[in-house]
C-alpha positions as CSV (number, residue, x, y, z in Angstrom):
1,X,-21.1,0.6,-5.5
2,X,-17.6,1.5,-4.7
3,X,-16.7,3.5,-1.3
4,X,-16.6,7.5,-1.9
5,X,-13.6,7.3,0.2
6,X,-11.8,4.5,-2.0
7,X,-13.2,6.3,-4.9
8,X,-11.4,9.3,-4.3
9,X,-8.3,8.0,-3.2
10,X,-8.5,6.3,-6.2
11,X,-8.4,9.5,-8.0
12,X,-6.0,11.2,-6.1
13,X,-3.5,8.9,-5.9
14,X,-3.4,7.6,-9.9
15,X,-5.2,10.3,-11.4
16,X,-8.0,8.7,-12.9
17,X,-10.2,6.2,-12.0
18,X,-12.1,3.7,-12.8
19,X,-10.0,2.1,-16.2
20,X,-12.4,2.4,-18.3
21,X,-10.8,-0.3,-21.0
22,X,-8.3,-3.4,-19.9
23,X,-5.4,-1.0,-18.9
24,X,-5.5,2.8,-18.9
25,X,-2.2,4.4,-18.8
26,X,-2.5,8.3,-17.7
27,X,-0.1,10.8,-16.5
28,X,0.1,12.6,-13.0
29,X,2.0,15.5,-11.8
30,X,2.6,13.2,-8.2
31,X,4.4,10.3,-9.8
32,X,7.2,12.9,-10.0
33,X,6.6,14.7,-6.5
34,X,7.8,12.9,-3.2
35,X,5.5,10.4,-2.2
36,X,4.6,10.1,1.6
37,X,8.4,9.0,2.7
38,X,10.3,11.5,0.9
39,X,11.1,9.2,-1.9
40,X,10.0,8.9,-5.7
41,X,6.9,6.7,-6.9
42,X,7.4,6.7,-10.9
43,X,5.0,4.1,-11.3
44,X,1.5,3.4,-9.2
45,X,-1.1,1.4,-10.6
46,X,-4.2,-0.7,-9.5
47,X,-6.3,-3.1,-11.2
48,X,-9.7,-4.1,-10.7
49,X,-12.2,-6.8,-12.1
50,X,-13.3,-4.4,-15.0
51,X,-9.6,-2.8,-15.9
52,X,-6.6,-0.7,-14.7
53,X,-5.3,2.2,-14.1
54,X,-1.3,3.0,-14.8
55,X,-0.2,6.2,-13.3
56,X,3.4,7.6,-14.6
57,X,5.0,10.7,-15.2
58,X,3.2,12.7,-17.7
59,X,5.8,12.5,-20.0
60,X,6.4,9.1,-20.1
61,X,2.7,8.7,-21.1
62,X,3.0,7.8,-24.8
63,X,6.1,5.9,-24.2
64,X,3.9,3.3,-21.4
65,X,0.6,3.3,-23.9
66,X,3.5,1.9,-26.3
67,X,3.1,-1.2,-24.0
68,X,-0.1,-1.2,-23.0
69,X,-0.6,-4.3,-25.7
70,X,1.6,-6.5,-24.4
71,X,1.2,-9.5,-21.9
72,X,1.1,-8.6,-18.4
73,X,4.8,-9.6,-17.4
74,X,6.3,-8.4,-20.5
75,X,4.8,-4.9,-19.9
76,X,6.5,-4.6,-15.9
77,X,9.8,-6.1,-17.5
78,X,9.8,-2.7,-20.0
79,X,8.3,-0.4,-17.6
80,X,11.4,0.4,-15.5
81,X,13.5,1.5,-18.7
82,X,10.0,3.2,-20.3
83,X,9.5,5.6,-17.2
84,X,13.3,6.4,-17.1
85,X,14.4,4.2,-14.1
86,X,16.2,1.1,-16.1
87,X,17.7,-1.1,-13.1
88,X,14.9,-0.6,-11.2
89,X,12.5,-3.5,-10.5
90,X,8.5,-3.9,-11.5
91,X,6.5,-5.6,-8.9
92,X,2.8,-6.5,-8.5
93,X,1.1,-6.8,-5.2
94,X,-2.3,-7.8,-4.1
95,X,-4.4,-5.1,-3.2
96,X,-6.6,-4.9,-0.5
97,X,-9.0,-2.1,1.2
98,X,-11.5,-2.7,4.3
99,X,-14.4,-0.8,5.3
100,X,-15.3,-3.0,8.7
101,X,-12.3,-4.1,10.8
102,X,-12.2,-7.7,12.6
103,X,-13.8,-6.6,16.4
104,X,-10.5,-7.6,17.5
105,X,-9.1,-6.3,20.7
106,X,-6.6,-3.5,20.5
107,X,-3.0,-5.0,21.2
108,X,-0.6,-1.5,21.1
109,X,0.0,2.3,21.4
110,X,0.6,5.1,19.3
111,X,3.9,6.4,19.6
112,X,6.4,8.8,18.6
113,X,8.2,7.2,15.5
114,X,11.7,8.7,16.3
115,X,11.7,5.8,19.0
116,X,15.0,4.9,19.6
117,X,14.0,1.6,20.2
118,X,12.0,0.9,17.2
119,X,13.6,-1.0,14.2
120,X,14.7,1.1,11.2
121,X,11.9,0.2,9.1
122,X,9.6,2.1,11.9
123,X,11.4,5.2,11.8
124,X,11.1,6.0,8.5
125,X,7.4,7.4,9.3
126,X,7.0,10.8,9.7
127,X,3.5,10.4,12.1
128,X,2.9,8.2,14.6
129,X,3.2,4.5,14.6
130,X,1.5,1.8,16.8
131,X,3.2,-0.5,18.8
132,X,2.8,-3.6,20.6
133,X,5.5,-4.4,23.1
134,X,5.8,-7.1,26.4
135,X,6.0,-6.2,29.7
136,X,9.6,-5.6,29.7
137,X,9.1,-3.0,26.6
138,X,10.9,-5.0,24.4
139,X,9.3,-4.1,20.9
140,X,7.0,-6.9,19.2
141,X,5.3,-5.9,16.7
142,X,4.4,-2.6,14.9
143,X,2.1,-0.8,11.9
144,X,3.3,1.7,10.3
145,X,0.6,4.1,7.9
146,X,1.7,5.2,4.4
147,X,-0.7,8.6,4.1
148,X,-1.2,8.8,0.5
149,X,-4.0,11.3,0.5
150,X,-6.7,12.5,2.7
151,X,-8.6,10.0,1.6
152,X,-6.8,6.6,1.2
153,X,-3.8,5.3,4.1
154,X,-1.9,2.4,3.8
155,X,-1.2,-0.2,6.7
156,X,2.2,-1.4,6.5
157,X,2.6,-4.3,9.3
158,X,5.7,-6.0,10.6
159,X,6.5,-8.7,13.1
160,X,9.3,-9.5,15.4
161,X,10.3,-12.7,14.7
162,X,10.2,-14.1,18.2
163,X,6.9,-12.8,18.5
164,X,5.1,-14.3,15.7
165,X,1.8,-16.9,16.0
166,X,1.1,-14.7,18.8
167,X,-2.0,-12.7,16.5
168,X,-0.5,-9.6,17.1
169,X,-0.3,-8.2,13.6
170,X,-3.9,-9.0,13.1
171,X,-5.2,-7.0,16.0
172,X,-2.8,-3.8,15.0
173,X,-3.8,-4.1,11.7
174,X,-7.6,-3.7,12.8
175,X,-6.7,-1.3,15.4
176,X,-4.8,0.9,13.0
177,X,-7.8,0.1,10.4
178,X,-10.2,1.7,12.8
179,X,-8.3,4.8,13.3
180,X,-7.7,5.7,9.7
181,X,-11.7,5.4,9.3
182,X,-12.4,7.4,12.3
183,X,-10.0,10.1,10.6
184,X,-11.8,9.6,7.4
185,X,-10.1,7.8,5.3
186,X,-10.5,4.3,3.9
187,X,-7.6,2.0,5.0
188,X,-5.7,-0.2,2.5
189,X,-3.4,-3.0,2.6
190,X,-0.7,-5.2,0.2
191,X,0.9,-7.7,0.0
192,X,2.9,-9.9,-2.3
193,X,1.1,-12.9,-3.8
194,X,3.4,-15.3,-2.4
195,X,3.4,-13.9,1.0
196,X,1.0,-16.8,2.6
197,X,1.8,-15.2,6.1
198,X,0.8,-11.4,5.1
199,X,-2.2,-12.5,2.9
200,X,-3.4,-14.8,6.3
201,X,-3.0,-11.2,8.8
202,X,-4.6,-9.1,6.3
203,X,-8.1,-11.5,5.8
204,X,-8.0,-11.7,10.1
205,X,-8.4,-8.5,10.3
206,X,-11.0,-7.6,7.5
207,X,-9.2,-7.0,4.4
208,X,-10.6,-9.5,2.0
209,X,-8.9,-10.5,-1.1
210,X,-11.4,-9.3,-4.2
211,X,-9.5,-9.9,-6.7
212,X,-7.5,-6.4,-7.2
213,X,-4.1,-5.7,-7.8
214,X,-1.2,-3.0,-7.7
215,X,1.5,-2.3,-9.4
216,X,4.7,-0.3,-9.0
217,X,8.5,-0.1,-9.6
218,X,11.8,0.5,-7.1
219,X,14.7,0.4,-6.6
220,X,15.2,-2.6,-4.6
């Protein structure tokens, strides 16, 4: 039985849920709102064992289900142009979500995110991120959280690269995992296919790979 958090983050976030059929395209008032960094998400889908759900602007609906027939790659090669953002890339991630963290010991603080001494990609959270730093407070490793909905956050994780092998973006993974299900919420986590390194931290910390996907499109 699916999570009642997951479930309804589900909803929330794509606007339908489950598919229903192989691929369900539907429209949703948020893929033309700013997402949780200020910024535009056209296109959000995820795909499970039994089908998946395409979220896009609502007028772009008929134009997507156009698509909907054709193989997987084909469809995120037209989707860019079909949602009105030609140039813009198609990418598909692995999807993950946890409901019991690795016991793994906590490895950094919560902090401000307007950190002067945090790297860029840090600062573009608007609530507070966790950091691990040495003894020195020379920054090591961080997670930010991607706050989607009440109901479903995202774990973004990222490594210096002095300090990696070290473990410590599987323990702030878990420890950021805990808090988002004491506030809630069920944490999620992706990651592209390719990205042995990622995939590894997100399994050490309790987000198992079932099988599910997501799908989006940017700029970069």
């Amino acid at each position: 039985m699916l999570d009642k958090r997951l479930y309804h983050h589900l909803v929330s976030w794509l606007g339908q849920w489950p598919a229903g059929r192989a691929l369900q395209v539907v429209g949703s008032q948020r893929r033309v709102e700013p997402a949780w960094d200020g910024r535009p998400r056209p296109v959000v889908g995820v795909g499970a064992p039994g089908g998946a759900v395409l979220s896009v602007p609502p007028d772009k609906v008929e134009t997507v289900r156009a698509l909907a027939d054709l193989p997987v790659n084909d469809l995120l090669a037209k989707l860019p142009a079909a949602v009105g953002y030609a140039g813009w890339q198609a990418h598909r991630a692995v999807f993950r979500y946890c409901l019991a963290p690795a016991p793994l010991p906590d490895a950094g603080d919560w902090i401000d995110p307007t950190d002067d001494s945090l790297p860029p990609w840090l600062r573009l959270f608007p609530q507070a991120v966790l950091v691990a730093r040495d003894a020195d407070g020379t920054f090591l490793a961080g997670v930010g959280i991607k706050r989607h909905d009440a109901h479903g956050q995202e774990i973004a994780v990222g490594t210096a690269p002095a300090a990696r092998g070290r473990g410590l973006a599987r323990r702030l993974v878990a420890q950021a995992a805990r808090r988002v299900l004491d506030d809630g919420a069920v944490p999620t986590y992706l990651h592209d296919a390719t990205n042995a390194a990622s995939a590894k931290v997100a399994s050490a910390a309790g987000f198992r790979d079932r099988g599910w996907s997501a799908y989006g499109i940017s700029a970069d």
